[in-house]
LUMMIVEX-587680 format. One line per 8 residues: number of its first residue (from 0); their letters; for each residue x, y, z of N, C-alpha, C, O. Coordinates in Angstrom, 1 decimal, padded with zeros to 4 digits, always signed. Atoms other than C-alpha are relative to their C-alpha. Layout:
REM residues N
NUM) a) X Y Z X Y Z X Y Z X Y Z | ...
END
This chain:
REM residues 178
0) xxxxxxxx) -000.5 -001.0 +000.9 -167.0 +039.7 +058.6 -001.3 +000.7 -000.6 -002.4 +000.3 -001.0 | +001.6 -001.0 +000.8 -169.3 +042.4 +057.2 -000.3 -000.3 -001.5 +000.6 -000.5 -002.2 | +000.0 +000.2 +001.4 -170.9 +041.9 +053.7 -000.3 +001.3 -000.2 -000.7 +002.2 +000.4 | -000.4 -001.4 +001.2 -170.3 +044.4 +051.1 -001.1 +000.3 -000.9 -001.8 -000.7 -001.5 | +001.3 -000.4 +000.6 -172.9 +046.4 +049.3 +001.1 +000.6 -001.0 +002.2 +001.1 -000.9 | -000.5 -001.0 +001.0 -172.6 +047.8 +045.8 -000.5 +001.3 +000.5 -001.4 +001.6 +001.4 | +000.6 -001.7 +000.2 -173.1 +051.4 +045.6 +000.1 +000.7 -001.2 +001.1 +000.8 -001.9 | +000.1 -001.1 +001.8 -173.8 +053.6 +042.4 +001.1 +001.2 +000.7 +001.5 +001.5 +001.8
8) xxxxxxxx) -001.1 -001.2 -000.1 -171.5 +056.2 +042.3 -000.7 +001.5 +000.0 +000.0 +002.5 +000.3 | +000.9 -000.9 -001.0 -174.5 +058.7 +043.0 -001.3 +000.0 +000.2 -002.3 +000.7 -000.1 | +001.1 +000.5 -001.1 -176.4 +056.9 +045.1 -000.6 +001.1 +001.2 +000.1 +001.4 +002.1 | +000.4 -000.9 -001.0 -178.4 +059.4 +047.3 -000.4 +001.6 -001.1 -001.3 +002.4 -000.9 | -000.2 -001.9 +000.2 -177.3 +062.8 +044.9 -001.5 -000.1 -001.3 -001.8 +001.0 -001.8 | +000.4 -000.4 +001.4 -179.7 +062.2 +041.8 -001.6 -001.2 +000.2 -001.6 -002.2 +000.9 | +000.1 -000.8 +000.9 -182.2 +062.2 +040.4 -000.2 +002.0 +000.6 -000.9 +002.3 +001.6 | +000.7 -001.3 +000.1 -182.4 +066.2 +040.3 -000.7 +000.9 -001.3 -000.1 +001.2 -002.3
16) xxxxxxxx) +000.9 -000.6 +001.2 -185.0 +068.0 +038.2 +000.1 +001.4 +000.3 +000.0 +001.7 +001.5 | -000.2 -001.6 -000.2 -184.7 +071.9 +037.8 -000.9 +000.8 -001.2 -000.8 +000.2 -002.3 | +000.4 -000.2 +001.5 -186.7 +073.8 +035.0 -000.4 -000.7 -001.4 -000.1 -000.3 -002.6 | +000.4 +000.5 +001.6 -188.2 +071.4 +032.6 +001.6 -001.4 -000.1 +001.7 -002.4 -000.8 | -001.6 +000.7 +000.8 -184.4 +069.7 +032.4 +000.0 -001.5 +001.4 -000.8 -001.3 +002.4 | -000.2 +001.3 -001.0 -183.6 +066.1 +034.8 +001.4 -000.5 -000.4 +001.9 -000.8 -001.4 | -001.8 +000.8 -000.1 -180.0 +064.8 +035.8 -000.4 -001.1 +000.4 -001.2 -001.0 +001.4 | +000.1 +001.3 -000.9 -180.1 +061.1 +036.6 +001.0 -001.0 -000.4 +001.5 -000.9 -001.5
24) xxxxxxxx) -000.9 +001.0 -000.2 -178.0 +058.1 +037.3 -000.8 -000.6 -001.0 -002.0 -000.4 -001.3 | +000.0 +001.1 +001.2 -177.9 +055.5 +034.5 +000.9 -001.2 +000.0 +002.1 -001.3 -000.2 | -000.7 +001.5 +000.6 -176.9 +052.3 +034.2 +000.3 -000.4 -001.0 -000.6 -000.9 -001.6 | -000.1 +000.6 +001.4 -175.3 +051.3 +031.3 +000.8 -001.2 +000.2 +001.7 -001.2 -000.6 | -000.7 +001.1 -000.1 -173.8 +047.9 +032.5 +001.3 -000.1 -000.4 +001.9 +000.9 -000.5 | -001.4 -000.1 +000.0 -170.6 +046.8 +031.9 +000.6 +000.7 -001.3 +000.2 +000.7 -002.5 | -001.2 -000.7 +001.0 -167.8 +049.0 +030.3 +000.9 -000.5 +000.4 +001.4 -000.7 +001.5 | -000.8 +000.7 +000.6 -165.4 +047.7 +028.5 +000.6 +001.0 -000.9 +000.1 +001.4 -001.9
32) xxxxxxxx) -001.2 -000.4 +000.8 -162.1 +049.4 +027.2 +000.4 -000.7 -000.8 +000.7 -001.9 -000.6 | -000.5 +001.2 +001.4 -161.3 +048.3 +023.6 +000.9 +001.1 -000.5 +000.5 +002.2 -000.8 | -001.1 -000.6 +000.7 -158.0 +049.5 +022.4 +000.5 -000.9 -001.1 +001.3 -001.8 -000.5 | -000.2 +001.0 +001.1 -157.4 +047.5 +018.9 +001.7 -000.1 +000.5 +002.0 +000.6 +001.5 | -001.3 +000.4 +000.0 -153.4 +046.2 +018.7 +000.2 +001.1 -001.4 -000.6 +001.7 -002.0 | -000.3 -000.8 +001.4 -151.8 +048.2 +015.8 +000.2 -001.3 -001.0 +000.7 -002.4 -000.8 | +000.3 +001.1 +001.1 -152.2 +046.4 +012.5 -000.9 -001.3 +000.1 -001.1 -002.2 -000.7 | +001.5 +001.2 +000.0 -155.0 +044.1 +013.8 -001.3 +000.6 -000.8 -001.8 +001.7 -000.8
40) xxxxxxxx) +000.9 -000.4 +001.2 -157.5 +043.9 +011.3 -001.3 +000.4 +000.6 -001.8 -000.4 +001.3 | +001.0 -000.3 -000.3 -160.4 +045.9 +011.9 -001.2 -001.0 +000.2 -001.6 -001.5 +001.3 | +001.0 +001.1 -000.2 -163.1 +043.5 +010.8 -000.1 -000.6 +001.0 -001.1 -000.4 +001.8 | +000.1 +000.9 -000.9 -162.2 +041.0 +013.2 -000.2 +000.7 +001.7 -000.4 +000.1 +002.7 | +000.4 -001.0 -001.4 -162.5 +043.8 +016.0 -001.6 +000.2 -000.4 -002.3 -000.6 +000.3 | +001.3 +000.1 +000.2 -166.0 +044.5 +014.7 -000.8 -000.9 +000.3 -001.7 -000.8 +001.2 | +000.6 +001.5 -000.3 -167.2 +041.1 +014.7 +000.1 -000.5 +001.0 -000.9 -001.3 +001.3 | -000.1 +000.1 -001.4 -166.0 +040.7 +018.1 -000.5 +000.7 +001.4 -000.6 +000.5 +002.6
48) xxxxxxxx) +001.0 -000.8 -000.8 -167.6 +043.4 +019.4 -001.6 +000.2 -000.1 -002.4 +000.7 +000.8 | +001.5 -000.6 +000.0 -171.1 +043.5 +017.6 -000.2 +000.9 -000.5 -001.4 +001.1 -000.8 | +000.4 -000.8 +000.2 -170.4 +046.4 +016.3 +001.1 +001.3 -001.0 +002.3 +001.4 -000.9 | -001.7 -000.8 +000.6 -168.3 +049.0 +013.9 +000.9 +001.0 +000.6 +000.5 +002.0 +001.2 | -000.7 -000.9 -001.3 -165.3 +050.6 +015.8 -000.3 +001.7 -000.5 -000.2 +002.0 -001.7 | +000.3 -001.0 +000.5 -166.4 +054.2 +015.8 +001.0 +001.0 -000.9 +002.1 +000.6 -001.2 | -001.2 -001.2 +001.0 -164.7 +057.3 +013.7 -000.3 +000.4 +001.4 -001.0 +000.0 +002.3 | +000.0 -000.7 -001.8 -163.6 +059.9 +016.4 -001.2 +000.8 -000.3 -001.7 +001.1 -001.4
56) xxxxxxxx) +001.1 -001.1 -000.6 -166.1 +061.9 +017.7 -001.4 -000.6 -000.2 -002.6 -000.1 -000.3 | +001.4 +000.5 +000.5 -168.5 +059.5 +017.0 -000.6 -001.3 +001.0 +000.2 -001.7 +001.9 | +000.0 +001.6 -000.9 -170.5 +056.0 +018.7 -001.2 -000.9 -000.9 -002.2 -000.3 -001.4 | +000.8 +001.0 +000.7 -172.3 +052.9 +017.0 -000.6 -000.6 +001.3 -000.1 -000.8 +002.5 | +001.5 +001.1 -000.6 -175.4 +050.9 +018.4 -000.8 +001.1 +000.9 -000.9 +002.3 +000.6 | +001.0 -001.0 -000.6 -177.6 +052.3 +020.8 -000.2 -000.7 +001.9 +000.6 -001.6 +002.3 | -000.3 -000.1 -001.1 -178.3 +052.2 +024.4 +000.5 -001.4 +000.7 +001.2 -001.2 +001.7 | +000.0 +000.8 -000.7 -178.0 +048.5 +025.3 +001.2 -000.7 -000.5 +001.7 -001.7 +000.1
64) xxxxxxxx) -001.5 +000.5 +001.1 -174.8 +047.8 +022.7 +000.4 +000.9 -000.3 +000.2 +001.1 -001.5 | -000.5 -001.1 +000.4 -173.1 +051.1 +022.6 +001.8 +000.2 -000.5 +001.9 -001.0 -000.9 | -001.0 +000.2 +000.4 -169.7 +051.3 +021.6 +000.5 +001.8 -000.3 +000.2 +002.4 -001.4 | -000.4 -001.5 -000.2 -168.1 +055.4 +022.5 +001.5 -000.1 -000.5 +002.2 -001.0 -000.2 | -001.4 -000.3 +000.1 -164.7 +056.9 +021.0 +000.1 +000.3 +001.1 -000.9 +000.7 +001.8 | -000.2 -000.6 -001.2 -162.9 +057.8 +024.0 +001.2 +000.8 -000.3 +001.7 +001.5 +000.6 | -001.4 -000.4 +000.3 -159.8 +058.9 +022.3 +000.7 -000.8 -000.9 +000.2 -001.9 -001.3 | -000.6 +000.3 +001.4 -157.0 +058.3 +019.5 +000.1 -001.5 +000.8 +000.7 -001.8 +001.8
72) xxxxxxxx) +000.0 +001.6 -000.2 -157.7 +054.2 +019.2 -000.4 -000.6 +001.0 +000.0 -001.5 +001.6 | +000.3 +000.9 -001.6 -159.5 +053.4 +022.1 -001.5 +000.6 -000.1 -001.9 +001.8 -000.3 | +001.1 -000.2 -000.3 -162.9 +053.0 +022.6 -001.1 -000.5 +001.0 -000.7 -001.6 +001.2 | +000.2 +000.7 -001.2 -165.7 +051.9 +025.6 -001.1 -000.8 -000.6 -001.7 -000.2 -001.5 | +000.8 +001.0 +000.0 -167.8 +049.2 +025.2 -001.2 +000.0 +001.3 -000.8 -000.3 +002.4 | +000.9 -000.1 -001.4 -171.2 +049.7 +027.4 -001.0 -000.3 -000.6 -001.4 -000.1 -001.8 | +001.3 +001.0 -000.1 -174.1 +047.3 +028.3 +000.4 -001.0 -001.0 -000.6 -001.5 -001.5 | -000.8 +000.9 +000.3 -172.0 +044.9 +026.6 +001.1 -001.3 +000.3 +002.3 -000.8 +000.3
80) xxxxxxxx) -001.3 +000.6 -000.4 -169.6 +041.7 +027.5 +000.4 -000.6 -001.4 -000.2 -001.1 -002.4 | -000.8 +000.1 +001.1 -167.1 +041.3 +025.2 -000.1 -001.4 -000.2 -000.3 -002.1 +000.8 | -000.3 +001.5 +000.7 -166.7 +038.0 +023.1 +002.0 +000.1 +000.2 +002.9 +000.8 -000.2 | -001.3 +000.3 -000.4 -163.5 +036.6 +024.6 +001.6 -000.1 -001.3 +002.8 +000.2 -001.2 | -001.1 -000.5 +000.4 -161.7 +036.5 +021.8 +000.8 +001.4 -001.2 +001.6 +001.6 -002.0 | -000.6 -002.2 -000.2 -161.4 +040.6 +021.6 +001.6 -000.4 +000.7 +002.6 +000.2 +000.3 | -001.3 -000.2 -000.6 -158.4 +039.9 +023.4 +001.2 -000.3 -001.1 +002.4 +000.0 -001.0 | -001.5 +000.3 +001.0 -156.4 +038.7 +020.5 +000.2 +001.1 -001.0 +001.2 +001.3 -001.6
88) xxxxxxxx) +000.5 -001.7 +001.0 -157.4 +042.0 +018.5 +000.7 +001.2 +000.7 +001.2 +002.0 -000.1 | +000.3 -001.2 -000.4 -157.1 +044.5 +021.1 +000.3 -000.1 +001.4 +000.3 -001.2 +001.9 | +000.1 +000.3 -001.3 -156.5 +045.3 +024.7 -001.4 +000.4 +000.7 -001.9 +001.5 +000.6 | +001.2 +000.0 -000.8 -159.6 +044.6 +026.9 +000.3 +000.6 +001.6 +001.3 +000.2 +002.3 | -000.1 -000.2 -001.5 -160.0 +046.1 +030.3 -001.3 +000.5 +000.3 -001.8 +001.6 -000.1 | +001.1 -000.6 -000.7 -163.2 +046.2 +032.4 +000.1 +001.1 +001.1 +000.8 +001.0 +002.1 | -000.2 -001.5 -000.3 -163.5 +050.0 +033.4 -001.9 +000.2 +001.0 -002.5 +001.2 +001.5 | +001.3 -000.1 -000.7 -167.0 +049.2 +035.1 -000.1 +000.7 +001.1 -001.1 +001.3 +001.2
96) xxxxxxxx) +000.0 -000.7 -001.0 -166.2 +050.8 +038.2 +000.4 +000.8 +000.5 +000.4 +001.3 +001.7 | -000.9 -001.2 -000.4 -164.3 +053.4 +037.7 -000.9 +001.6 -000.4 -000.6 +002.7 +000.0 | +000.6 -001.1 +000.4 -166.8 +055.7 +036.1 -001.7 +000.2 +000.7 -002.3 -000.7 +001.3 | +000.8 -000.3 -000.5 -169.8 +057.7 +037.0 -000.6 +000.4 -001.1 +000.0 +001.2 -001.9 | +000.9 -000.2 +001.2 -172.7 +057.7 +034.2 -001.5 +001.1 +000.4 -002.4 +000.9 +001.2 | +001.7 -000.6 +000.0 -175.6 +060.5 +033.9 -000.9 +000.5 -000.9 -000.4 +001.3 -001.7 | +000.2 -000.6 +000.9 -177.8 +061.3 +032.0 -000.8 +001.5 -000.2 -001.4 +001.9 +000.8 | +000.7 -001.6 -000.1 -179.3 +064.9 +031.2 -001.1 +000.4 -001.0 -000.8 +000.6 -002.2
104) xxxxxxxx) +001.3 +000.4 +000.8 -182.8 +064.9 +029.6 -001.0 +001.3 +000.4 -001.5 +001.8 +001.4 | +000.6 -001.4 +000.4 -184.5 +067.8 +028.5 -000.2 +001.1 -001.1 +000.8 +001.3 -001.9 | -000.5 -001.4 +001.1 -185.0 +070.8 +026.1 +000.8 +000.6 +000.6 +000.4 +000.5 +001.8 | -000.1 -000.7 -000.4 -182.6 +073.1 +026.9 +001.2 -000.6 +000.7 +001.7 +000.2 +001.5 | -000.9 +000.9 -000.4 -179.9 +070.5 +027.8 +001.8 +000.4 -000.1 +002.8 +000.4 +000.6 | -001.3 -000.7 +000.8 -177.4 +072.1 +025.3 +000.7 +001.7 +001.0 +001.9 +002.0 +001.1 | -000.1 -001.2 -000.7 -177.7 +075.6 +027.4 +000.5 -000.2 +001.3 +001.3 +000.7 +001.7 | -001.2 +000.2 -001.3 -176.4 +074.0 +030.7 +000.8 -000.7 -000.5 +001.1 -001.4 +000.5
112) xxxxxxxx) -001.3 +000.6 +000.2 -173.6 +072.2 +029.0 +000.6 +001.6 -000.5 +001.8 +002.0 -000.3 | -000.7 -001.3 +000.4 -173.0 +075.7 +027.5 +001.0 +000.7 +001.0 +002.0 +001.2 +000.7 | -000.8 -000.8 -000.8 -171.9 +077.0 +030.7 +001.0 -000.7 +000.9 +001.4 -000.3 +002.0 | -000.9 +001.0 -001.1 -169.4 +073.9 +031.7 +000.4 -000.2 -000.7 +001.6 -000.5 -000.3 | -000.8 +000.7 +000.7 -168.1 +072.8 +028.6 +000.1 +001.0 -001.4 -000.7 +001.7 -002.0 | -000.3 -001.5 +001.3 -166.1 +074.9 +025.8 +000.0 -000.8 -001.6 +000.7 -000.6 -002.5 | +000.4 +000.7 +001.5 -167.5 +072.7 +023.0 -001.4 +000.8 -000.7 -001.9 +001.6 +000.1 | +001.7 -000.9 +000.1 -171.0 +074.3 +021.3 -000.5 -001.5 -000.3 -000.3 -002.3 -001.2
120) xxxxxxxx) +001.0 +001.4 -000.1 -173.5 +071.3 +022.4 -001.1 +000.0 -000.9 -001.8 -001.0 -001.3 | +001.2 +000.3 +000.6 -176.2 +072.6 +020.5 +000.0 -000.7 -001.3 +000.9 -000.4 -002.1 | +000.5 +000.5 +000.9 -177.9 +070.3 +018.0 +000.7 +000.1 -001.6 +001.2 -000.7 -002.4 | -000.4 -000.3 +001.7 -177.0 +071.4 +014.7 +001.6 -000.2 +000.1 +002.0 -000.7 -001.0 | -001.4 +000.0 -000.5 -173.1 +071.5 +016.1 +000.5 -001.7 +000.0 +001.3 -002.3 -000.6 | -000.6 +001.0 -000.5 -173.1 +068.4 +018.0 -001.3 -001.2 -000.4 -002.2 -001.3 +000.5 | +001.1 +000.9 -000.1 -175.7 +065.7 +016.7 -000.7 -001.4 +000.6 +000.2 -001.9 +001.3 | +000.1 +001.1 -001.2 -177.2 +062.7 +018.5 +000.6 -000.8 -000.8 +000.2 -000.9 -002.0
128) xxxxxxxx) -000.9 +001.1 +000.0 -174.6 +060.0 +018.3 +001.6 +000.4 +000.1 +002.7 -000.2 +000.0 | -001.6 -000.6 +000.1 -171.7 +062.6 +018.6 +000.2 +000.0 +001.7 -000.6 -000.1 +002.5 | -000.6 +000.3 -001.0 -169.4 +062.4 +021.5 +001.4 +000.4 +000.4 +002.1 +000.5 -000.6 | -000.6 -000.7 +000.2 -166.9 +063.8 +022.6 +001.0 +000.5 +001.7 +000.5 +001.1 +002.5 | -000.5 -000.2 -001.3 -164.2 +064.1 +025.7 +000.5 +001.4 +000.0 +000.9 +002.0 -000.9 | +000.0 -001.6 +000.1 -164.0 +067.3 +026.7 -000.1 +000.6 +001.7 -000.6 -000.2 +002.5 | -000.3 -000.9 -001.1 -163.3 +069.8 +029.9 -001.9 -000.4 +000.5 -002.8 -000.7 -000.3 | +001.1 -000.1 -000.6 -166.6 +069.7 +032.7 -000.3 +000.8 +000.8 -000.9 +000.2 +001.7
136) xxxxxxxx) -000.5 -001.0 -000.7 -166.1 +072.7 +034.4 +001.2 -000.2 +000.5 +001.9 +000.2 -000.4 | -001.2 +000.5 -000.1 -162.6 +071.4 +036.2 +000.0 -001.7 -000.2 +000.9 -002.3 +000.3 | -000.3 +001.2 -000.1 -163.3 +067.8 +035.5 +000.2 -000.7 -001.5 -000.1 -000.1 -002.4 | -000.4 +000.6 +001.7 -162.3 +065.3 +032.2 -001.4 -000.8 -000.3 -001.6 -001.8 +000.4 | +001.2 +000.9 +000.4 -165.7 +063.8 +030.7 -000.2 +000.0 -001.5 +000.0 +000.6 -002.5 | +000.5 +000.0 +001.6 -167.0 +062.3 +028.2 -001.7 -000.2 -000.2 -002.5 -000.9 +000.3 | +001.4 -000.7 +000.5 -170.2 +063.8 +026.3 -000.6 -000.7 -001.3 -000.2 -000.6 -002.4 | +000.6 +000.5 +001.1 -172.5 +061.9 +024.3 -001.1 +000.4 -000.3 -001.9 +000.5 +000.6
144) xxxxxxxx) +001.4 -000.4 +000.0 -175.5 +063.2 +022.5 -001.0 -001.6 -000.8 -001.1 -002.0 -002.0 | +000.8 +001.3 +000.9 -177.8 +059.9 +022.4 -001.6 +000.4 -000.4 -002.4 -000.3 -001.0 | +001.9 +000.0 +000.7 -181.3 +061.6 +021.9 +000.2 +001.3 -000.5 +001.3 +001.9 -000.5 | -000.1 -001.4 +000.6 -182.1 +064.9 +020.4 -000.1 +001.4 +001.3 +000.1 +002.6 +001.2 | -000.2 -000.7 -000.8 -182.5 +066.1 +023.9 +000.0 -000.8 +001.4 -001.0 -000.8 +002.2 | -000.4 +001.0 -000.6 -180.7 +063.6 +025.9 +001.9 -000.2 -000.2 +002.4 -000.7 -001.2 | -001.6 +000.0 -000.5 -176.6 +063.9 +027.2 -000.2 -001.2 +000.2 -001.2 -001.8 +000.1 | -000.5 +001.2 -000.6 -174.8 +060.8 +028.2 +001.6 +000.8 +000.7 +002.5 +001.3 +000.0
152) xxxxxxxx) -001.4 -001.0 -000.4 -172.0 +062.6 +030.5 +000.2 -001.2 +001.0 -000.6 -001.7 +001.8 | -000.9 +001.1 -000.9 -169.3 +060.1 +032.1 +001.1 +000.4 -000.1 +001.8 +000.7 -001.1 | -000.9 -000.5 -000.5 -166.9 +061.2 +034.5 +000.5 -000.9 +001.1 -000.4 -001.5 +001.7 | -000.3 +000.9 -000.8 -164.4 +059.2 +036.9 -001.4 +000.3 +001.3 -002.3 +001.1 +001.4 | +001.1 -000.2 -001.0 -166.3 +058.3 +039.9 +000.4 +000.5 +001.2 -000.4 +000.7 +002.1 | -000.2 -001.0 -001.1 -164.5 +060.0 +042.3 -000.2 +001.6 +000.1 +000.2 +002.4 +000.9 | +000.1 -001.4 +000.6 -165.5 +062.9 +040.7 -001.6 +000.0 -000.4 -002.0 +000.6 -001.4 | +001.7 +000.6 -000.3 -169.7 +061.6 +041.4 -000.6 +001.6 +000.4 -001.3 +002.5 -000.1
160) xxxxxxxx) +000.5 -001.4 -000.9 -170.4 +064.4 +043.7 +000.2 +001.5 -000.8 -000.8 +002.3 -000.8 | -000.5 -001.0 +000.1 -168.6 +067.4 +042.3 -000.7 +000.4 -001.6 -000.9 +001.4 -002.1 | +000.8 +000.7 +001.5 -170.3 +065.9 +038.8 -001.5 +001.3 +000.2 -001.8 +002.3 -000.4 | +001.9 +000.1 -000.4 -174.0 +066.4 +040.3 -000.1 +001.5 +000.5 -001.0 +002.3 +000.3 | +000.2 -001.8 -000.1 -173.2 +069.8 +041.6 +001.0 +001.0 -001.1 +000.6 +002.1 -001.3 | +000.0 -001.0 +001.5 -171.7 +071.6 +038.7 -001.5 +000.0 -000.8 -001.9 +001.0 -001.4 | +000.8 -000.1 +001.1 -174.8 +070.4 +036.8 -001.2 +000.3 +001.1 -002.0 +001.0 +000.6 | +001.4 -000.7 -000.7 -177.5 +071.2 +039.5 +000.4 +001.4 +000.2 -000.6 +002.1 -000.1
168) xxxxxxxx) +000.0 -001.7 +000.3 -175.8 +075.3 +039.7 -000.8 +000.3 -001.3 -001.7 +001.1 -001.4 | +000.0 -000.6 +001.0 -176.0 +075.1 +036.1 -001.7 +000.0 -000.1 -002.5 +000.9 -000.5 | +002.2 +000.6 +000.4 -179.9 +073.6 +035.9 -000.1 +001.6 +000.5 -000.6 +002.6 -000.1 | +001.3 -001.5 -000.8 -180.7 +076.6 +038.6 +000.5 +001.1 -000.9 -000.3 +002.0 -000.9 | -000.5 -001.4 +000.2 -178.6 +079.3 +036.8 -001.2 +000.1 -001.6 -002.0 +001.0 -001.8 | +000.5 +000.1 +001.3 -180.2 +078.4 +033.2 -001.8 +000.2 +000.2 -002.5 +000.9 -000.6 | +001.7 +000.1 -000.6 -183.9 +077.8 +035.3 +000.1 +001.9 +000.0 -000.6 +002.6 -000.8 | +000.7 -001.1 -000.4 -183.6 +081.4 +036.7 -000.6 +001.0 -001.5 -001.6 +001.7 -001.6
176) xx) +000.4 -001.0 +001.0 -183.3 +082.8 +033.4 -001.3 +000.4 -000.8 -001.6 +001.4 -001.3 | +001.7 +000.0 +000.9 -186.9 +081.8 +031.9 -000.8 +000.2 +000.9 -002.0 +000.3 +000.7
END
């Protein structure tokens, strides 16, 4: 029987650099769906996670303990394993494989999200730790600003490829302009 290799979900497509700006694959280790129970007491979701559950549009800790809204009551847990008993709090589900992580590092970062996504990315708007699921030209992602000129964009992973080329048009359309 054949052995099985992992594969990144874009293995081969990335990194691409265009103008000053760089798309690349990222690892953020395991993600983890945390949906609290209703009327389970916060605290004890905090404490079990490491971390405080975010407000929407928002994310606590930082790259190696992150914790993203993803939507009303639910949020992902990345580079994180949950303390087992999250399950009595909340529903747990490892989502590690289902998503495609990249990240987008650059000045100038906010200007090609401008032309894929109908949120306004720039800085003053969207600040680093804001986040935010939102349209990707036709795809569902979710947009995190973790540096001041540094995306975190995660989109299913069947949707790897089609990812890597919306944002390499956009790199060259935004490049030609300067």
């Amino acid at each position: 029987m054949g052995k099985l290799e992992r594969i990144s979900p874009c293995a081969g497509l990335l990194p691409v650099s265009i103008g000053g700006l760089t798309v690349s694959e990222i690892d953020v280790g395991q993600i983890t769906s945390v949906t609290p129970f209703e009327g389970a007491a916060r605290a004890a979701i905090d404490r079990a996670i490491g971390l405080p559950f975010p407000a929407p549009g928002q994310t606590t800790g930082d790259a190696g303990h992150r914790l993203v809204w993803m939507g009303q009551g639910e949020g992902f847990l990345l580079g994180a394993v949950p303390d087992p008993n999250l399950g009595a709090y909340a529903a747990v589900v490892d989502q590690s494989d289902a998503w495609a992580v990249v990240a987008l590092t650059g000045a100038g970062g906010a200007d090609v999200l401008a032309r894929l996504v109908p949120v306004d990315m720039r800085l003053r708007a969207f600040p680093v730790g804001a986040t935010v699921r939102s349209q990707l030209g036709h795809m569902n992602a979710s947009i995190t600003r973790t540096e001041e000129d540094t995306f975190m964009i995660a989109v299913f992973r069947s949707m790897a490829v089609t990812l890597v080329h919306e944002l390499t048009t956009a790199l060259e359309a935004v490049a030609a302009r300067g």
